[in-house]
N, C-alpha and C positions, 0 to 999 in steps of 0.2 A: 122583424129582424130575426135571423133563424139563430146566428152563432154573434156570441162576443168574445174576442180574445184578449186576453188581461195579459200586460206584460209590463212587469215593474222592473223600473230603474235607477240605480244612483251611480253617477260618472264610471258609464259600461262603457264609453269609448266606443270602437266601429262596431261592437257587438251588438249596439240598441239597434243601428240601420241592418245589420246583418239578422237578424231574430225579425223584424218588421217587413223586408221583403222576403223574406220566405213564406209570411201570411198574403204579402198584398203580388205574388205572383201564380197566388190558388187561382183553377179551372174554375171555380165556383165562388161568387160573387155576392150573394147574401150575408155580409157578416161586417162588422164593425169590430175597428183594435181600438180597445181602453189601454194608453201610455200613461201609467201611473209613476213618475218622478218626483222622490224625493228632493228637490233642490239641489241636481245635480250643476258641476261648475266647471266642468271640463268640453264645453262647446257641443256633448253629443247631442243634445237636443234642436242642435242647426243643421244636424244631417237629418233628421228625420223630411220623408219626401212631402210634399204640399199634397194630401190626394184625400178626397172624402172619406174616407173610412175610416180614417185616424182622427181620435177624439185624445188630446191629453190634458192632463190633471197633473201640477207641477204645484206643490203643494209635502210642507215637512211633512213627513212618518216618524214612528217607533223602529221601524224593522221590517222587514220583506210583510209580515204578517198585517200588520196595522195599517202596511199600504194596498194587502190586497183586499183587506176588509172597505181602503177607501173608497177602492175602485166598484167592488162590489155594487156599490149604493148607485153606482153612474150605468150601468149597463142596462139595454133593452133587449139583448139577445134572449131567444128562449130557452137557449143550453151554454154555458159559458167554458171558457180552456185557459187555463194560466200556463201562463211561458214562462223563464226566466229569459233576460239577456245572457244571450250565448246557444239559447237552444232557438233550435230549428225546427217546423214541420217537416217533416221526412222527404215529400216530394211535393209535387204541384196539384196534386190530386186527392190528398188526406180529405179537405171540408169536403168536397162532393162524393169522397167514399161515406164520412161521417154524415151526411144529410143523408142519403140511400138508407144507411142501417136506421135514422132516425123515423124514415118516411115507413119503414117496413114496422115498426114496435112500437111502445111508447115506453122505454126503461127509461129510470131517474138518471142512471149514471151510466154512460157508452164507457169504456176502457178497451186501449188499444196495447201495441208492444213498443217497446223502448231499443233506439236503437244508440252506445255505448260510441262513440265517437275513440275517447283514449283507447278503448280495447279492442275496437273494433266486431264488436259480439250483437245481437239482437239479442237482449232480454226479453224473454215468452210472457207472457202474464196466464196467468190461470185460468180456466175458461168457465169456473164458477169459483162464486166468492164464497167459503166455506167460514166456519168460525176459525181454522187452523191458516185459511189466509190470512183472516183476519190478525191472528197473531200475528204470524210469520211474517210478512212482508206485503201488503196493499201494492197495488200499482202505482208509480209515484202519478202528482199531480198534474204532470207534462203532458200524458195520457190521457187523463182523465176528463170526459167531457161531461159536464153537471147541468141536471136544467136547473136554470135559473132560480125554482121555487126555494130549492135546497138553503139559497143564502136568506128566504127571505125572511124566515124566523132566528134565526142565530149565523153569523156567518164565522170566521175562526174564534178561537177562543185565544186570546194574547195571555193567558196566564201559560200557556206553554211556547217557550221563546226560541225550541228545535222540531215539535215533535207537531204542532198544531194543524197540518195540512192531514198526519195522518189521525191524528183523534176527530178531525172532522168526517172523514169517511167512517169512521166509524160510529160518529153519531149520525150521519147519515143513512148507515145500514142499519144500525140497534133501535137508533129513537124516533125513524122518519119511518121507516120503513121500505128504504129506498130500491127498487127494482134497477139489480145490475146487469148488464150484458158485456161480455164480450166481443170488440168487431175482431176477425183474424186480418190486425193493419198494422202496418209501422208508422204509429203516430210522432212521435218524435225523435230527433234528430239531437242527443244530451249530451254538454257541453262534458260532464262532470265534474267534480269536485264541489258540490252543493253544498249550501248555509248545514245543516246536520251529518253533512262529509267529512267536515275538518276536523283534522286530532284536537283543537279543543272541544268541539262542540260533541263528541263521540259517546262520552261520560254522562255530558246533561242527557242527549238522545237514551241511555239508557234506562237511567233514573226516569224520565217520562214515560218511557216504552211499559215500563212497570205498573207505573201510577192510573196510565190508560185504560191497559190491556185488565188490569186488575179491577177497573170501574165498570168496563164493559162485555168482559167474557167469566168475569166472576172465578169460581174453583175449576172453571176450566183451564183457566189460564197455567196453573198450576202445573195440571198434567201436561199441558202444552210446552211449559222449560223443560219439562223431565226430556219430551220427545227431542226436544230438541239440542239436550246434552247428549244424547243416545246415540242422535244421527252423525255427528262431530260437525254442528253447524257452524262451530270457528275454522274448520278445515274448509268445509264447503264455502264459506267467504273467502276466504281469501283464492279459493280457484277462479273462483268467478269473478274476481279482481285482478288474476293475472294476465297481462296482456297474452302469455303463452300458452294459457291454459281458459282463458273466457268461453271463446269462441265452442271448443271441443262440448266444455260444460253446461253453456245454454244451449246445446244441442240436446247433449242427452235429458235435458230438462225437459226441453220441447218433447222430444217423445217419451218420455212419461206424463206427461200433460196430454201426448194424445195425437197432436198437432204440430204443422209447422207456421211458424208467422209468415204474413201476407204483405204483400210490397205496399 
């Protein structure tokens, strides 16, 4: 099995089947969806289609985390992709672009570019993972294609209840030693407003972003806030959040980055 796609759910409503066939309408045919549900009660789990590739796990969790760690344990894929219900692969063709870059290298982690559904913008991803990415902003996890090994010694860590997907990439680049690559693709298709989105959860993601970045990048981390009160990164957030002003901004990002994102 080449690809496993992890997509957890709890009463997503038409969002599980909409998030499940954008997987089960890919060119490319090697790959298994792990439905990991919570004990969802609102009938979504009757829409899902009868078709062999879907395996699900309907079984209580803690929180998005404790259930992707459940699923984790169930996968045979050799590289795995966590979806949320709500997000979409981009097109019909993402897995057989991402099988191509896989057949070409052997990188721990593929990352692709995000594409912002509310804004309508394509978020660039960086096309190396520096330690200032690493601050700054990781590709979220929508992108992110992991092999399989990654989980098999530690998979998230549930003491962090917002920031967990991204302290795993980082222990995947500091403690594994994981080889990243960049494919130039539009892997996902993002609903927004994500579990570390929400004006409560904004606070705790900071407090974690600290406790992380400060474990893992050391007194770099340090010079890394200075850079980034300098640059006016509360300004540049909120560009890149305006639906009037997104678009413009992940442009000029991209070419500072070098590049443009790929269909």
């Amino acid at each position: 099995m080449r690809f496993t796609i992890v997509v957890v759910s709890l009463n997503a409503g038409d969002e599980l089947k909409k998030t499940i066939d954008s997987v089960l309408c890919q060119t490319y045919s090697d790959y298994e969806i792990v439905v990991k549900d919570g004990m969802s009660a609102d009938g979504s789990l009757d829409t899902l289609p009868g078709d062999k590739h879907i395996k699900l796990i309907k079984r209580a969790d803690k929180g998005i985390y404790d259930a992707m760690n459940q699923a984790v344990g169930r996968i045979r894929g050799d590289y795995v992709l966590f979806l949320n219900c709500g997000d979409y692969l981009y097109d019909d063709h993402v897995l057989a672009r991402l099988a191509k870059a896989v057949a070409k290298t052997r990188a721990d982690i593929y990352y692709g570019d995000l594409y912002r559904r509310a804004l309508g913008s394509v978020d660039i991803s960086p096309s190396k993972i520096s330690d200032f990415v690493c601050y700054r902003n990781v590709p979220c996890h929508q992108v992110c294609l992991y092999a399989g090994k990654l989980f098999s010694k530690r998979a998230y860590n549930l003491r962090y209840a917002v920031r967990a997907d991204y302290e795993h990439f980082l222990y995947c680049v500091y403690k594994e030693g994981a080889v990243c690559e960049h494919v130039p693709l539009t892997v996902c298709s993002y609903q927004g407003g994500g579990f570390s989105e929400t004006e409560e959860h904004r606070r705790e993601a900071a407090i974690e972003h600290k406790e992380i970045t400060d474990h893992y990048l050391g007194k770099k981390a340090i010079l890394f806030r200075i850079i980034m009160i300098i640059t006016l990164q509360p300004l540049r957030e909120k560009l890149a959040n305006d639906p009037k002003f997104s678009s413009l901004y992940h442009g000029v990002k991209g070419l500072l980055y070098g590049k443009k994102t790929g269909g």
